[in-house]
VEXSEDREN-406194 format. One line per 8 residues: number of its first residue (from 0); their letters; for each residue x, y, z of N, C-alpha, C. Coordinates in nm, 4 decimals. Example, Ala and Ser with C-alpha at 12.3 -4.5 7.8 and 13.67 -1.06 7.14 Angstrom:
0	as	1.3190/-0.5690/0.7800/1.2300/-0.4500/0.7800/1.3200/-0.3300/0.7800  1.2850/-0.2250/0.7080/1.3670/-0.1060/0.7140/1.2900/0.0030/0.7870
This chain:
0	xxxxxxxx	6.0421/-16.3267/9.6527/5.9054/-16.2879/9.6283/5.8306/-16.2636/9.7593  5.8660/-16.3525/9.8467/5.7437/-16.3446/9.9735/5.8453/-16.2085/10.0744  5.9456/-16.2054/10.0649/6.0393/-16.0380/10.0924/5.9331/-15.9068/10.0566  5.9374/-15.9283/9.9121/5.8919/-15.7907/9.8392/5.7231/-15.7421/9.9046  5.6471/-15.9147/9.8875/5.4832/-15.8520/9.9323/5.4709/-15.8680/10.0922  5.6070/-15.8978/10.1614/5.6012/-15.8430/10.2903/5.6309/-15.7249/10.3049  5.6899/-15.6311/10.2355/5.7206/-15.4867/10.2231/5.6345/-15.4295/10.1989  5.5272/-15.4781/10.1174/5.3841/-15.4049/10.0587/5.3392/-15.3934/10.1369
8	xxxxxxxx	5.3499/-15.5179/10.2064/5.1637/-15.5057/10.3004/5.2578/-15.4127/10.4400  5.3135/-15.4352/10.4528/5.4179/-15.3375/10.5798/5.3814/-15.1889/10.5325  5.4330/-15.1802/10.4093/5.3939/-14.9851/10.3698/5.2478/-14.9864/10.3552  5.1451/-15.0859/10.3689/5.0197/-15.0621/10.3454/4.9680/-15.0268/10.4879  5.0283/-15.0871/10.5664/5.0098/-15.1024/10.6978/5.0534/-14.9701/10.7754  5.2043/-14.9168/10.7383/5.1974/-14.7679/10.7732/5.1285/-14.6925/10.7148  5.0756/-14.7188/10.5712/4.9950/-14.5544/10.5206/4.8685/-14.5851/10.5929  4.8370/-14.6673/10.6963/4.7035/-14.6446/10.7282/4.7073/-14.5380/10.8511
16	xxxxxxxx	4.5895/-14.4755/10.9251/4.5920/-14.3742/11.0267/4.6093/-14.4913/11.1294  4.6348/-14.4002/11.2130/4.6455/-14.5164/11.4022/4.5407/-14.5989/11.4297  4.4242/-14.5399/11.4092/4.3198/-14.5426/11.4757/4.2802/-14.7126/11.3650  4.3016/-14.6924/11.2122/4.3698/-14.8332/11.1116/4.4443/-14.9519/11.1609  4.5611/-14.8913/11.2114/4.6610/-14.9643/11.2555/4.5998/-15.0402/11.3764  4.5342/-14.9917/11.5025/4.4745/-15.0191/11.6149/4.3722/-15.1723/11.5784  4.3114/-15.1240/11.4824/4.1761/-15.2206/11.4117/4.2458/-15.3649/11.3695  4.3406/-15.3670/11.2983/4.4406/-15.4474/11.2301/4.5079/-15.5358/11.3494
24	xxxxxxxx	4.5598/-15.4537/11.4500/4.6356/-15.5204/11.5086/4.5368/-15.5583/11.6483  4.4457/-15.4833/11.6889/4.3159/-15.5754/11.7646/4.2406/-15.7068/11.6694  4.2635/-15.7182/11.5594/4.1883/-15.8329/11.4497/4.3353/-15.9271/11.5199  4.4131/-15.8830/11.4711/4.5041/-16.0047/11.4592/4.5332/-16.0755/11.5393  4.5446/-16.0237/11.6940/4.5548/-16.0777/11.8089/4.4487/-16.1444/11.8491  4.2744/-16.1025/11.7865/4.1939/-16.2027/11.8388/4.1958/-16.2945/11.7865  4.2253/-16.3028/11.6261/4.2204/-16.4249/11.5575/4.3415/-16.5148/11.6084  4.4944/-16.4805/11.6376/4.5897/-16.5845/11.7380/4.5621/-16.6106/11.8254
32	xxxxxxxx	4.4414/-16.5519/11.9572/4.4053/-16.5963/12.0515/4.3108/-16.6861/11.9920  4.2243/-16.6576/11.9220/4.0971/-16.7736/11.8817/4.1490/-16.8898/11.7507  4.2519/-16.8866/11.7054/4.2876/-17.0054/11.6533/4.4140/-17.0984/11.7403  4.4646/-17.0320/11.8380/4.5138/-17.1123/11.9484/4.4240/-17.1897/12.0160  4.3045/-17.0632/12.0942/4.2131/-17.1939/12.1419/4.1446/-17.3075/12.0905  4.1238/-17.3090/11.9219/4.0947/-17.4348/11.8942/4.1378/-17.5342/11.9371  4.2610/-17.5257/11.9172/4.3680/-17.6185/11.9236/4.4241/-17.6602/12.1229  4.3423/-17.5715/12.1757/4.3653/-17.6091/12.3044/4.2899/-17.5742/12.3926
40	xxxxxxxx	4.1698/-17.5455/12.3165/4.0412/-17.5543/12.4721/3.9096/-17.6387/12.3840  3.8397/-17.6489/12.4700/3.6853/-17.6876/12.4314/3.6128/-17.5099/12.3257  3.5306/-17.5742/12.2675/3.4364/-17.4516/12.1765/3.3714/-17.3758/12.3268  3.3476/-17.4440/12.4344/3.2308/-17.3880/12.4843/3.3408/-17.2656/12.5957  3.4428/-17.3345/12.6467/3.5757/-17.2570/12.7349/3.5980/-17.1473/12.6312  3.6681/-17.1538/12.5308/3.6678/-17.0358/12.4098/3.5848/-16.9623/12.4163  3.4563/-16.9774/12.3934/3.3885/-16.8830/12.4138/3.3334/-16.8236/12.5445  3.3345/-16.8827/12.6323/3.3746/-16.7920/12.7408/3.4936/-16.6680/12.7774
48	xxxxxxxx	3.6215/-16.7234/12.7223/3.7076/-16.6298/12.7752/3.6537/-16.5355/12.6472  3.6566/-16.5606/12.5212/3.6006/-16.4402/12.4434/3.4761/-16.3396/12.4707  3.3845/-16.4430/12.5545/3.2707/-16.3181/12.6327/3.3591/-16.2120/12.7696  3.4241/-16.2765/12.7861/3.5297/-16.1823/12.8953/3.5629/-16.0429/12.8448  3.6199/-16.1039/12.6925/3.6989/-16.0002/12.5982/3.6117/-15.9099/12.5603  3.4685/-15.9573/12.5429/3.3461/-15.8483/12.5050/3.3414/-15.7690/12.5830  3.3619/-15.7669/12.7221/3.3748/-15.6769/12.8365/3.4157/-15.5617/12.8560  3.5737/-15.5729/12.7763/3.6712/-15.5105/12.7736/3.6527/-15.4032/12.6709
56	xxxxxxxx	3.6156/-15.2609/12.6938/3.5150/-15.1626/12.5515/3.6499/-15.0951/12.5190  3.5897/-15.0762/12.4063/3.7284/-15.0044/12.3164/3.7263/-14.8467/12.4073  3.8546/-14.8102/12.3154/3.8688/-14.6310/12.3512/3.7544/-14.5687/12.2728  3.7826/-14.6464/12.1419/3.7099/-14.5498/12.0234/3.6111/-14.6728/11.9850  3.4894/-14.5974/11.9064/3.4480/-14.6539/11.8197/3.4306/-14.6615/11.6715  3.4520/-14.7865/11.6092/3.4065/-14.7368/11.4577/3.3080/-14.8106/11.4148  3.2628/-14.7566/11.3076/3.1578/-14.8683/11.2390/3.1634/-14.9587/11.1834  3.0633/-15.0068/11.2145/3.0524/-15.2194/11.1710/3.1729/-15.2418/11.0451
64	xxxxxxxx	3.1105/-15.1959/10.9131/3.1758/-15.2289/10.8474/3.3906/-15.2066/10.8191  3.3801/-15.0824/10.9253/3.5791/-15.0989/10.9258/3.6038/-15.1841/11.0107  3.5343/-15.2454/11.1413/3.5411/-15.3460/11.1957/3.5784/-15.4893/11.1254  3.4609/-15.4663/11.0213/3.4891/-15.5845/10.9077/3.6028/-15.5955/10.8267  3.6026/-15.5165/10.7480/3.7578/-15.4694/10.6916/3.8864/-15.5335/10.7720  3.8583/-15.4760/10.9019/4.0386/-15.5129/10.9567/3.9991/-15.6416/10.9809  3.8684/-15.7328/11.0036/3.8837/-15.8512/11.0575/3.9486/-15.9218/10.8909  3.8454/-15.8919/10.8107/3.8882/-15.9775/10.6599/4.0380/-15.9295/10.6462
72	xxxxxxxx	4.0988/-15.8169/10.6105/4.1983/-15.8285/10.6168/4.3573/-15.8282/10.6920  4.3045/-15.8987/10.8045/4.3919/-16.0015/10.9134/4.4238/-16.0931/10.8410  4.2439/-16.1604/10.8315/4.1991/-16.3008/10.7896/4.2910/-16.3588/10.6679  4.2962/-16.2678/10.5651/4.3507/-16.2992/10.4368/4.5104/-16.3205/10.4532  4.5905/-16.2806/10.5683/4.7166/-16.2656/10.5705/4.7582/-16.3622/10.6987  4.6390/-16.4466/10.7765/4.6786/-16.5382/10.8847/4.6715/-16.6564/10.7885  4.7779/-16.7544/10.7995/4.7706/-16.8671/10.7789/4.6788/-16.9641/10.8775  4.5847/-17.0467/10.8259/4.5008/-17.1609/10.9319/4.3667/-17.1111/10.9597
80	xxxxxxxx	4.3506/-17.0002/10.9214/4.2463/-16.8556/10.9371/4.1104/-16.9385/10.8874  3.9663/-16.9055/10.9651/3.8684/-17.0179/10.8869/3.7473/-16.8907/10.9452  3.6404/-16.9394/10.8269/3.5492/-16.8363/10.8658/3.4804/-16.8325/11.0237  3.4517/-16.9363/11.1039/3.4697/-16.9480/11.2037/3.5422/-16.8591/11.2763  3.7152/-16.8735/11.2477/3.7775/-16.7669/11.3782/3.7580/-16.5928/11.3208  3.7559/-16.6295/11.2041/3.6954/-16.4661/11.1388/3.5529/-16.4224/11.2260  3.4843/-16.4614/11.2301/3.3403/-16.4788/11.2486/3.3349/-16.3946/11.4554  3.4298/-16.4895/11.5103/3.4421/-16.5026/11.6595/3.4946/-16.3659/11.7068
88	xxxxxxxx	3.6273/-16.3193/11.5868/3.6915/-16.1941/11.6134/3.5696/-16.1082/11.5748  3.5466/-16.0912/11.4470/3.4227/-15.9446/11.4060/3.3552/-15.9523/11.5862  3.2962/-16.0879/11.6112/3.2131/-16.0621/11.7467/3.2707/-15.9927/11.8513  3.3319/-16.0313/11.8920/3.4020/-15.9750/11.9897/3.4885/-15.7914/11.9203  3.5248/-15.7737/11.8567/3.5334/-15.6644/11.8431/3.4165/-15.5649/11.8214  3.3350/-15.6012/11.7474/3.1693/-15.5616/11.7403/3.1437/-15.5380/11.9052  3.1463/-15.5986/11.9707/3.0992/-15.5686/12.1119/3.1464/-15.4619/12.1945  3.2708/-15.5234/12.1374/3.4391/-15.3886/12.2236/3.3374/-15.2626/12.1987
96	xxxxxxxx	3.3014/-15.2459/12.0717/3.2782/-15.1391/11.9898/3.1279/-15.1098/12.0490  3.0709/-15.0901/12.0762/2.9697/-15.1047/12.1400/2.8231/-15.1606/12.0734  2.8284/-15.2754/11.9910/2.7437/-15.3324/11.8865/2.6885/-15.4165/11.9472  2.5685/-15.4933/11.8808/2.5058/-15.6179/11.9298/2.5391/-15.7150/11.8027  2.6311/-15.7539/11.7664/2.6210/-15.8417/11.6892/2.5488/-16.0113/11.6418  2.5675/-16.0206/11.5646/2.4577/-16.1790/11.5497/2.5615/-16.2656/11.4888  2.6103/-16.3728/11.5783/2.7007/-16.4909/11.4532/2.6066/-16.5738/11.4467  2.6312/-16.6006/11.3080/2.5024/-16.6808/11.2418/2.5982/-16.8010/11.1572
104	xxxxxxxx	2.5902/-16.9235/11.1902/2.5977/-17.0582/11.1603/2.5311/-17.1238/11.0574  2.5973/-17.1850/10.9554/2.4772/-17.2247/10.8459/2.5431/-17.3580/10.7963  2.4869/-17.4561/10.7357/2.5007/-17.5111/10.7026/2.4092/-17.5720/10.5166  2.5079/-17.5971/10.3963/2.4219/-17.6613/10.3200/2.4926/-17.8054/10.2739  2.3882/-17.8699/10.1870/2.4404/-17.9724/10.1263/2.5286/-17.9703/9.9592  2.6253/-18.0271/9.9993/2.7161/-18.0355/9.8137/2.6412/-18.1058/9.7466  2.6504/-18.0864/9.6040/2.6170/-18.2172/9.5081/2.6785/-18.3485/9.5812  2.6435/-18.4500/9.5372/2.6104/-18.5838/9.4994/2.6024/-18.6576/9.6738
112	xxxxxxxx	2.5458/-18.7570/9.6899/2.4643/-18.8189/9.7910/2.5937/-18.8196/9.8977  2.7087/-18.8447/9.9096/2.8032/-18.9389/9.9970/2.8624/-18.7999/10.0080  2.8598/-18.6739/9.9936/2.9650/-18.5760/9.9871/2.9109/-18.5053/10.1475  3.0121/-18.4911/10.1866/2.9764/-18.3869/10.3230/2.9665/-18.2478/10.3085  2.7950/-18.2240/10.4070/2.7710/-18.0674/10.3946/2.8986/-17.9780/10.4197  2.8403/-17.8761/10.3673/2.9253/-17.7613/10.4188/2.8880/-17.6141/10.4805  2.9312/-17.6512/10.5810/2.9088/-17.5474/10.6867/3.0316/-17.3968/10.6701  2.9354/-17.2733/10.7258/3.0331/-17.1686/10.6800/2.9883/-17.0809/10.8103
120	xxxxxxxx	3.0174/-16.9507/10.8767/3.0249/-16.8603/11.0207/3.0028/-16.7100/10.9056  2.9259/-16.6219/10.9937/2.9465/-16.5293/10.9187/2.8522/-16.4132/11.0954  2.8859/-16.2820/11.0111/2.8443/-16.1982/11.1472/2.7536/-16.1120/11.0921  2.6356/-16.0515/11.1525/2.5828/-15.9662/11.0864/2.5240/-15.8738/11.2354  2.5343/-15.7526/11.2053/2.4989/-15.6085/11.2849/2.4094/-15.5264/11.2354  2.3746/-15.4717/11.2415/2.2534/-15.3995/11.2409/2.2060/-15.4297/11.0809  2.1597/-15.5682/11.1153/2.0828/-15.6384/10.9405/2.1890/-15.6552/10.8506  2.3437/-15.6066/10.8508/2.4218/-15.6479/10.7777/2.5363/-15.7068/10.7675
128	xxxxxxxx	2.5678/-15.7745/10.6553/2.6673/-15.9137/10.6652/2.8097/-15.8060/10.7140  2.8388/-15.8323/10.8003/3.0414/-15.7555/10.8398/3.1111/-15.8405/10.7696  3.1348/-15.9652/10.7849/3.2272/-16.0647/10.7698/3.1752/-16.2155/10.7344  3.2051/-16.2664/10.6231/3.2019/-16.3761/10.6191/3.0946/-16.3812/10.4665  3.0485/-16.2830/10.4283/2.9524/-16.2994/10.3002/3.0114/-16.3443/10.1950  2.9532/-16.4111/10.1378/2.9663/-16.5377/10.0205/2.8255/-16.5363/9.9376  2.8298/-16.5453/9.8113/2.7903/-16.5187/9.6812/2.6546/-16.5894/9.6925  2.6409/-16.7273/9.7588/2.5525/-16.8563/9.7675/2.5509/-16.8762/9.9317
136	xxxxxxxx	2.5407/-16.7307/9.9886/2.4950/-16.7479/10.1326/2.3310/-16.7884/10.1640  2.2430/-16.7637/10.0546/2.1093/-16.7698/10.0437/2.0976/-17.0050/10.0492  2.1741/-17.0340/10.0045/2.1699/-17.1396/10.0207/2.1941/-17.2164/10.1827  2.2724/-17.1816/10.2655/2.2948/-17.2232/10.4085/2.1717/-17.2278/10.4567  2.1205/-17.3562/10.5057/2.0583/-17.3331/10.6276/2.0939/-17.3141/10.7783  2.0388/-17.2066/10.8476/2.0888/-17.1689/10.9542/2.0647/-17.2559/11.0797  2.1676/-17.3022/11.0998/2.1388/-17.3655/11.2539/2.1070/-17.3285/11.3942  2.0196/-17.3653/11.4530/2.0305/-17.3051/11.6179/2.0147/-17.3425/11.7036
């Protein structure tokens, strides 16, 4: 079974154009660079070398939302993947691209007293959500 829908997403992956393929495989590499650094730098070092990466401008540009696209669907096919490192890649590719993006941090509370909030990452560009929108985003309060 996991053979066959590796073949899918492989022929899904060639019927896309280059310029597809490019988006996909710039998502994927930021999200292995940014879920490595969890696991082996500080939040604040991470995001430094990722402001480095903002530096670095694409050939091409596309718009916000195919930006989004290849980040979500990286996201959906990396194992360990959290809206967070979703959130970090849209940024940094948003920038490549020549965008001002906004990561926006939120946090709400679950039912019942003893349960821990829950916090969620999401990106938004010119007023709109790229990555990370959720149904009961109106509920997060935003942190800053």
């Amino acid at each position: 079974m996991a053979g066959r829908r590796f073949v899918q997403q492989w022929q899904r992956f060639r019927a896309l154009d280059g310029a597809g393929r490019w988006l996909i495989i710039e998502a994927v590499t930021l999200m292995v660079i940014i879920q490595a650094g969890f696991r082996m730098l500080s939040y604040a070092m991470l995001r430094r070398g990722l402001d480095n990466l903002k530096a670095l401008r694409a050939g091409s540009r596309h718009s916000p939302s195919r930006i989004g696209w290849a980040v979500n669907a990286a996201g959906r096919r990396l194992p360990g993947r959290t809206c967070l490192s979703e959130a970090l890649a849209a940024d940094v590719m948003l920038c490549r691209h020549g965008y001002s993006p906004i990561v926006r941090l939120g946090i709400r509370k679950t039912d019942g007293r003893r349960a821990m909030p829950e916090a969620h990452a999401w990106v938004e560009c010119g007023g709109k959500i790229v990555t990370g929108e959720l149904s009961m985003l109106d509920d997060y309060k935003l942190l800053h």
